[in-house]
C-alpha positions in Angstrom: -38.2 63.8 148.2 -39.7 66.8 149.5 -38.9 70.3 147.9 -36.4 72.2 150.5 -38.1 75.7 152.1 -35.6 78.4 150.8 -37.2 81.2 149.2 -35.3 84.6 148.8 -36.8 85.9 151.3 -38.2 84.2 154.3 -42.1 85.0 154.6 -44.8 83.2 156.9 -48.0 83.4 155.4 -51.1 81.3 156.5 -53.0 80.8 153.0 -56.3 79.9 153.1 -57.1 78.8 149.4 -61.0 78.0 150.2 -62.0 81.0 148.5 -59.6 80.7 145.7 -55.7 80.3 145.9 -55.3 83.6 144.5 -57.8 85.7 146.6 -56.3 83.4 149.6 -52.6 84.9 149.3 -54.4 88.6 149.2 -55.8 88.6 152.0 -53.0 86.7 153.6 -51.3 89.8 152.9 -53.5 92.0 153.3 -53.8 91.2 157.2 -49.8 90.6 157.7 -49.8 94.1 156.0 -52.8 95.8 158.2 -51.9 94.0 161.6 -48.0 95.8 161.1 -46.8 92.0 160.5 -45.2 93.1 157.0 -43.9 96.6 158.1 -44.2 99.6 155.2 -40.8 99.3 153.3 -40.3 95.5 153.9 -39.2 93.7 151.0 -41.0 90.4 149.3 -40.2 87.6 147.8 -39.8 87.1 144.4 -42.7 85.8 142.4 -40.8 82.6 141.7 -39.6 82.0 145.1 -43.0 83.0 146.7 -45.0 80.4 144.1 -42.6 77.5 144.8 -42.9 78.2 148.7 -46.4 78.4 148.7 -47.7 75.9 146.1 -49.0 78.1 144.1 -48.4 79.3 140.8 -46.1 81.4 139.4 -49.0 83.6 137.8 -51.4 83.4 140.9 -48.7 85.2 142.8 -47.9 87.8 140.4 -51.4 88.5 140.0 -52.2 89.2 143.8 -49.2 91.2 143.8 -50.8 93.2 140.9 -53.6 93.8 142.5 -52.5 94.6 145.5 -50.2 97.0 144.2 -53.8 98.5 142.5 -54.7 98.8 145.9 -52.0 101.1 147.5 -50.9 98.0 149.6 -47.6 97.5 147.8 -44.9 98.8 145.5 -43.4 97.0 142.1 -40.2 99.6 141.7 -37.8 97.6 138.5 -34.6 96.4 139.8 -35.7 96.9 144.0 -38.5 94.1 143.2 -41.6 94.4 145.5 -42.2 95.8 148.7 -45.1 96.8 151.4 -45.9 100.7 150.3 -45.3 103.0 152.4 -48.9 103.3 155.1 -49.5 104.3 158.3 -49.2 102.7 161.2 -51.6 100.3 162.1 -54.1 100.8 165.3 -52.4 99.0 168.4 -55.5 97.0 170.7 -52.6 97.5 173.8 -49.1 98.9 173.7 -46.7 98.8 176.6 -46.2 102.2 177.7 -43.4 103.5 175.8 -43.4 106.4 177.8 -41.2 104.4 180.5 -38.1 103.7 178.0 -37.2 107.3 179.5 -37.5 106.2 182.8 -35.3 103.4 181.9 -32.5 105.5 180.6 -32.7 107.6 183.6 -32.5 104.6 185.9 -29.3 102.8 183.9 -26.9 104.5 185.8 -28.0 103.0 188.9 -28.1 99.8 187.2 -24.1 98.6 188.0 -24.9 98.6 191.7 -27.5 96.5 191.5 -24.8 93.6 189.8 -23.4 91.2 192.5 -19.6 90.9 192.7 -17.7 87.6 191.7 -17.7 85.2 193.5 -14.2 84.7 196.0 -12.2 81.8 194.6 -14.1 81.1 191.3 -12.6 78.7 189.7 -10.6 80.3 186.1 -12.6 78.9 182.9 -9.8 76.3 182.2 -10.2 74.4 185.8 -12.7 72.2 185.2 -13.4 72.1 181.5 -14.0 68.5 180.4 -11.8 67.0 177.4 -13.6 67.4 173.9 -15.2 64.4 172.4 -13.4 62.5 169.3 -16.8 62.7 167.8 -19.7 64.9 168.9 -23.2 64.4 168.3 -25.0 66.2 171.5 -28.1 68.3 170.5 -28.1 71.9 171.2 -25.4 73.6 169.1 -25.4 74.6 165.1 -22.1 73.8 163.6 -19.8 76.9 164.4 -17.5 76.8 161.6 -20.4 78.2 159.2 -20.7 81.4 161.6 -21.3 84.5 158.8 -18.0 86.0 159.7 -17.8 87.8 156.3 -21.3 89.4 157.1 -20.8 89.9 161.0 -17.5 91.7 159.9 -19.1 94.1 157.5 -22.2 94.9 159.3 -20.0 95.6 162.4 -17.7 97.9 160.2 -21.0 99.6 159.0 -21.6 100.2 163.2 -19.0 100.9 164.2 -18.7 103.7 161.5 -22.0 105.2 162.7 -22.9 105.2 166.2 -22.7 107.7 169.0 -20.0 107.0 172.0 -23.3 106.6 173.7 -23.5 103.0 172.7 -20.7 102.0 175.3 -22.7 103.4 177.9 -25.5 101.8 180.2 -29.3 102.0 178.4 -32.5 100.4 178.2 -32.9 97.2 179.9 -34.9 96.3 177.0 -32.4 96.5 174.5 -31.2 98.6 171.3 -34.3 99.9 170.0 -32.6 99.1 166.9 -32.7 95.6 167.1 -36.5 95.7 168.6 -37.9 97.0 165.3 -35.9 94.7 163.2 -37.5 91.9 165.2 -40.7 93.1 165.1 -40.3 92.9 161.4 -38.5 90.2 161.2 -40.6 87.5 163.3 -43.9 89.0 161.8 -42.4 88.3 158.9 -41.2 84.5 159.2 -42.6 83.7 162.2 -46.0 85.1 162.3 -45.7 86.7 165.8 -47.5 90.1 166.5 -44.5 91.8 167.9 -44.8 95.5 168.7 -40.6 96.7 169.8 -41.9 97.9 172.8 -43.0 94.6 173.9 -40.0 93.1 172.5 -37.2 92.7 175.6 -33.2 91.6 174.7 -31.7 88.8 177.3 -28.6 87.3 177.4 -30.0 84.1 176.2 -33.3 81.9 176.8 -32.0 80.6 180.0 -32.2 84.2 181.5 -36.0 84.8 179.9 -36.9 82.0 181.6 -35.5 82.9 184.8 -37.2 86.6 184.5 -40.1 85.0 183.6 -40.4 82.4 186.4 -39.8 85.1 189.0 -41.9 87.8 187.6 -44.9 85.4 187.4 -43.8 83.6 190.9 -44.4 87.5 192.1 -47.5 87.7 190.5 -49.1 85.0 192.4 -48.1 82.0 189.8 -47.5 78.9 192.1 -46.7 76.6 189.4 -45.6 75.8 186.0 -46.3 72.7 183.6 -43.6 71.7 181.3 -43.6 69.2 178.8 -42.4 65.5 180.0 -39.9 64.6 178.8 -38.7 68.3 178.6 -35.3 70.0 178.7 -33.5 69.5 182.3 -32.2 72.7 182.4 -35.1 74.4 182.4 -37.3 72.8 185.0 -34.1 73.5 187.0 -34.4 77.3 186.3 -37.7 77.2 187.3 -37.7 74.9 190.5 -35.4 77.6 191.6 -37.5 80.0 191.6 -39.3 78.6 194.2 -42.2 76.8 191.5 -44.0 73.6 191.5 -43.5 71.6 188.0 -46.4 70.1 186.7 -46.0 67.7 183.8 -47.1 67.9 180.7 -47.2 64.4 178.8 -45.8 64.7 175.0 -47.2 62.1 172.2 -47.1 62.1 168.7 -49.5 65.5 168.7 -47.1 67.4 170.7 -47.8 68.0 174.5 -51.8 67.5 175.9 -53.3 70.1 177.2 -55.7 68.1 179.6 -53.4 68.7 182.9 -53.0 72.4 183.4 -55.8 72.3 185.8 -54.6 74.7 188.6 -51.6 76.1 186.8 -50.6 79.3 186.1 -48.0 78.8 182.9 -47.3 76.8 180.6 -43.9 76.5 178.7 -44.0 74.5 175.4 -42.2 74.0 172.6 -44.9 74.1 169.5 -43.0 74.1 166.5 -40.1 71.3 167.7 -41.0 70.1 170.7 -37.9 69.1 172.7 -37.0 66.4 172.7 -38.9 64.4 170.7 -39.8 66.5 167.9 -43.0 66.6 167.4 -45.0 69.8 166.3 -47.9 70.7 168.3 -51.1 69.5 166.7 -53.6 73.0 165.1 -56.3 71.0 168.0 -53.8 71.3 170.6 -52.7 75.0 169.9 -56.3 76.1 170.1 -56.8 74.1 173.1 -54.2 76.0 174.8 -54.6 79.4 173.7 -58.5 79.2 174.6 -57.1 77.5 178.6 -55.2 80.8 178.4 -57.3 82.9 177.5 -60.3 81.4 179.7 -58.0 81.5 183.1 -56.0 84.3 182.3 -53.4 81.7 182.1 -50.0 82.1 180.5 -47.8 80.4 177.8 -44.4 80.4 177.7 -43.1 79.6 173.7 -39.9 78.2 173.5 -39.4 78.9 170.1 -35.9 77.3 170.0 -35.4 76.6 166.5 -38.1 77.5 164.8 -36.6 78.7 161.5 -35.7 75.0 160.7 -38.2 72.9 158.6 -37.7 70.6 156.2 -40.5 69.4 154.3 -42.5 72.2 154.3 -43.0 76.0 155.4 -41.9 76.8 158.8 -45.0 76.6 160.8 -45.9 79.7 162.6 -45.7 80.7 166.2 -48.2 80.2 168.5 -48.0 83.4 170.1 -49.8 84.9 166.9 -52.9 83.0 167.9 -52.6 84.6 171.6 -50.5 88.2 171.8 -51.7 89.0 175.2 -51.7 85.9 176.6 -48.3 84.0 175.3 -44.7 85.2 175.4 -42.9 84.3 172.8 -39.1 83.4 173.5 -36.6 83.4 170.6 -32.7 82.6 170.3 -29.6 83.6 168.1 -28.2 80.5 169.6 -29.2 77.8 167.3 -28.9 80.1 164.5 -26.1 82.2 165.0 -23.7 80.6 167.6 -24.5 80.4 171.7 -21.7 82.7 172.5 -23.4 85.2 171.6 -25.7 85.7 174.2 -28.7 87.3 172.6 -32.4 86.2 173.1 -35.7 88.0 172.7 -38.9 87.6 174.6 -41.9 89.3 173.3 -44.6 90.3 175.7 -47.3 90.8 176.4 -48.5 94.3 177.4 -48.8 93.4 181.2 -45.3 92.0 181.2 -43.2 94.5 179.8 -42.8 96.7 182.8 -41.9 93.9 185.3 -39.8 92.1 183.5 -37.8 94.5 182.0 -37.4 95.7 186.0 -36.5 92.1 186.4 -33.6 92.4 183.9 -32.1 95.3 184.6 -31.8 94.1 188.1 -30.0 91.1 187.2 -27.5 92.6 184.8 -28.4 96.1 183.4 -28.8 95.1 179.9 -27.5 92.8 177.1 -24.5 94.2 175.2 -25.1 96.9 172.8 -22.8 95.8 170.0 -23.4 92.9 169.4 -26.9 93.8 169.3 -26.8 96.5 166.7 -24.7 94.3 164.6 -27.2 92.1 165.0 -30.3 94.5 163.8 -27.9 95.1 160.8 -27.7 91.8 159.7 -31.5 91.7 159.7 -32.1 95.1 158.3 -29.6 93.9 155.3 -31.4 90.4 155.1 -28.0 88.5 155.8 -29.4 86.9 158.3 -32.0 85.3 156.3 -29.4 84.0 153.5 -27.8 83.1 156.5 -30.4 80.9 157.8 -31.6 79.6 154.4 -28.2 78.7 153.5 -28.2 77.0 157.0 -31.7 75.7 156.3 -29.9 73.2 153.1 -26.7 72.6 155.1 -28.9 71.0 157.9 -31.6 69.2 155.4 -28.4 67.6 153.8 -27.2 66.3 157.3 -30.7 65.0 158.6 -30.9 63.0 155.3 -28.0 61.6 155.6 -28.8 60.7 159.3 -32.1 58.9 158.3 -30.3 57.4 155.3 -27.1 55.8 157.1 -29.3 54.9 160.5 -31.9 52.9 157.6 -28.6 51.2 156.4 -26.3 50.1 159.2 -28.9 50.2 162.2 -32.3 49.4 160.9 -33.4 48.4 164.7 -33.6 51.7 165.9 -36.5 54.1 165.2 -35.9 57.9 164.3 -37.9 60.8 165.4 -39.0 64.7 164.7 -36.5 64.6 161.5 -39.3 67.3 160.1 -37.4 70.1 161.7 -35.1 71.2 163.9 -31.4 70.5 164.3 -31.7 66.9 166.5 -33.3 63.5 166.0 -34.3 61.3 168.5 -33.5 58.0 168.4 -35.8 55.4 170.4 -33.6 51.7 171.5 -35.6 48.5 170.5 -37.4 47.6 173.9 -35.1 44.0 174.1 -32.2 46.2 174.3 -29.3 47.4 174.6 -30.7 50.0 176.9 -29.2 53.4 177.3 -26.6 52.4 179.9 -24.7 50.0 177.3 -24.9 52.6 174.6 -23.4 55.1 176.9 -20.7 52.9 178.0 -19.5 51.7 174.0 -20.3 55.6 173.0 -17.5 56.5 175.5 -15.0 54.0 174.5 -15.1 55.0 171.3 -14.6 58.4 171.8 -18.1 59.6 170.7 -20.7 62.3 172.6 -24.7 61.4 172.6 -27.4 62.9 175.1 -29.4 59.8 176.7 -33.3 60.4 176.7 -33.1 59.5 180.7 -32.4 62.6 181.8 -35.2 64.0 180.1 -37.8 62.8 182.4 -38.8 64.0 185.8 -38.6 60.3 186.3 -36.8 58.0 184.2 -38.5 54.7 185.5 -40.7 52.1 182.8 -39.8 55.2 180.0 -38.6 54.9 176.6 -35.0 54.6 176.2 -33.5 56.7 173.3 -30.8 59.2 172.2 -30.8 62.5 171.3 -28.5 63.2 168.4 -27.2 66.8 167.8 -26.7 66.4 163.4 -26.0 70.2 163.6 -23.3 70.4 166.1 -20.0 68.5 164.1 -17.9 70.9 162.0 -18.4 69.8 158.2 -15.8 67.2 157.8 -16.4 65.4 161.0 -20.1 64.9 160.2 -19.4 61.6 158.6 -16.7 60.4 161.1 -19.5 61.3 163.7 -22.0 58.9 162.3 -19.9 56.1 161.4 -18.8 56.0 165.1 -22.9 56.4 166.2 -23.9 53.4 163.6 -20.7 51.2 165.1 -22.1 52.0 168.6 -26.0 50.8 167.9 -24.4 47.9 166.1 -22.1 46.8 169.2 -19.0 46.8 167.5 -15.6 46.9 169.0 -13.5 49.8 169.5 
């Protein structure tokens, strides 16, 4: 079985061992260290966790630490282990204007006005709200009961004791600069993205970036938008209604292709976990796009969803490294933290940053300031990655046990993009039953599945299939969960 990724601390590094395997991981960190990926203070793994991670030895890691602690590039102090020394800053090829963050400020308190008022008879949260499932297994949702209260507690307590009254009041559209600089480090870190905090926005969720984004380029001339077929529902929706065409992008095995964006002006993709059949987007197919954006002054939109979650191998990185000023990169605590939460990130690039952060603080002022510092707590602490790698296990457990009990009880079916992620999908045998009968036995016995149907802009002569969410169930209704899924494939009575 392969090893599990869950290193102390989580660190993206593209090694390229052609040269050696040692002289490789230098000057992998080397440039994560010059480009400001690996900020000056950041801790690194240990030597141990770094050579099982990578592949390499325990010795070849220690050694490139060595030297490049020779060099000035890092620091070995005996019981804080090793971290990036402190350098200067490195050169920036194009920085947003961060100037404007005072323009922002100035501008907040004009920013309530600009909110619409509720809605006359809204309907109260209860009216409405559909029963809960006996069993749920629809995609989209980690399980909630393993939310870091502990660690949310204590890094709020550590706030709360040190911030201003200013905090409660209106500010930058953009977010906490607090929590921008701990994503800068923290996705140059694990994700690989070039992510200077003043191209870094906060949203109240991916949903809104999209939005933003779909209006902000719609202003900018951007008639249309391809999106990956089958793709997530929602979010064509979000962008039809900002007045766009949707141009599909057909998925294979490779990921989506890149040979219909003539006469677009965006792309949004999903290249680590492509939703929802997911695949990861073949190295051939990321260069293809990043050189159609670069060549048309196109744009790509990265829906980088779950990225954090890999399974049999080191998270691959983010596209958006490839292609700073030509990709925005969206990221989510959603998948790993809980969706209540509301907090999202969009890195942009330097073009961007004014409009959309206009574009946000005219659709809600800002994203809550709280829960945002607690946030860039938990990352400055590195709770949030023994969150995620203690999340990382928990999920690699479930998907196993998914592929192992779907082998045993319901051989016909074929199971997808188990790599990574926090869903499978699993394609119907052509003869049947088709989605409609699975959804009919599903609901008498009680148990939630996403059909692949409404995945496609249209559903006709397509693959049938289910989307299972092996994240979503509390712990001890996991197994219940599948046992109903494998008595629903096999057509067995309630």
């Amino acid at each position: 079985m392969p090893k599990s990724w869950a290193g102390s601390v989580d660190l993206h590094l593209a090694v390229d061992t052609s040269g050696g395997r040692r002289a490789g991981l230098e000057r992998a960190l080397r440039t994560a260290i010059a480009t400001g990926r690996l900020a000056s203070g950041a801790a690194l793994p240990s030597t141990r966790a770094l050579s099982a991670e990578l592949g390499l030895s325990r010795g070849t890691v220690s050694a490139a630490y060595d030297q490049l602690t020779a060099e000035g590039y890092l620091t070995a102090v005996p019981g804080s282990g090793t971290r990036v020394a402190d350098l200067p800053d490195p050169p920036q090829a194009s920085r947003a204007d961060s100037a404007s963050a005072a323009s922002w400020a100035g501008s907040a308190s004009a920013a309530a006005a600009a909110l619409p008022p509720p809605a006359a008879g809204s309907p109260s949260t209860a009216e409405g709200r559909a029963e809960a499932p006996l069993h749920d297994l629809l995609p989209g949702r980690p399980d909630l009961s393993t939310f870091p209260t502990s660690a949310w507690l204590r890094s709020t307590r550590r706030v709360l004791g040190r911030v201003s009254p200013e905090v409660h009041a209106l500010g930058d559209p953009r977010g906490r600069p607090e929590l921008r600089e701990a994503l800068a480090g923290y996705l140059g870190r694990t994700r690989g993205v070039h992510a200077d905090p003043a191209r870094i926005v906060i949203t109240s969720g991916y949903a809104q970036s999209l939005g933003l984004l779909a209006s902000v380029l719609r202003d900018a001339g951007t008639t249309s938008f391809a999106m990956e077929e089958p793709g997530h529902p929602f979010h064509r929706a979000i962008v039809r209604r900002a007045g766009l065409d949707i141009v599909p992008l057909p998925v294979d095995d490779r990921g989506a292709r890149p040979d219909t964006l003539d006469g677009v002006g965006a792309a949004v993709l999903t290249p680590a976990h492509q939703y929802p059949s997911g695949a990861t987007l073949h190295p051939d197919r990321r260069r293809a796009f990043a050189t159609w954006a670069r060549d048309t002054n196109g744009t790509i939109i990265e829906d980088d969803y779950d990225g954090e979650f890999r399974y049999d191998r080191q998270p691959v990185g983010a596209l958006q490294g490839t292609a700073p000023d030509h990709v925005v990169y969206g990221g989510t605590a959603s998948k790993t933290l809980a969706p209540a939460l509301r907090l999202a990130w969009t890195v942009l690039p330097a073009h961007l940053v004014e409009p959309f952060a206009e574009a946000k603080r005219l659709a809600d002022a800002h994203t809550q300031s709280l829960a945002q510092l607690v946030l860039a707590d938990l990352i400055d602490t590195h709770a949030y990655d023994r969150h995620i790698r203690a999340s990382r296990l928990r999920y690699r457990r479930r998907r196993d046990l998914l592929i192992e009990t779907l082998r045993a009880r319901a051989p016909h079916v074929r199971v997808l993009g188990v790599a990574a992620g926090l869903h499978a999908l699993v394609l119907l045998p052509s003869a049947g039953p088709d989605e409609n009968e699975i959804m009919r036995r599903a609901a008498s016995h009680g148990l939630a599945l996403m059909p692949l149907r409404d995945h496609w802009q249209d559903p006709a002569g397509r693959p049938q299939g289910l989307i299972v969410g092996y994240s979503t169930p509390v712990g001890p209704a996991y197994a219940p969960a599948l046992d109903a899924l494998c008595t629903v494939l096999a057509g067995r009575p309630p």
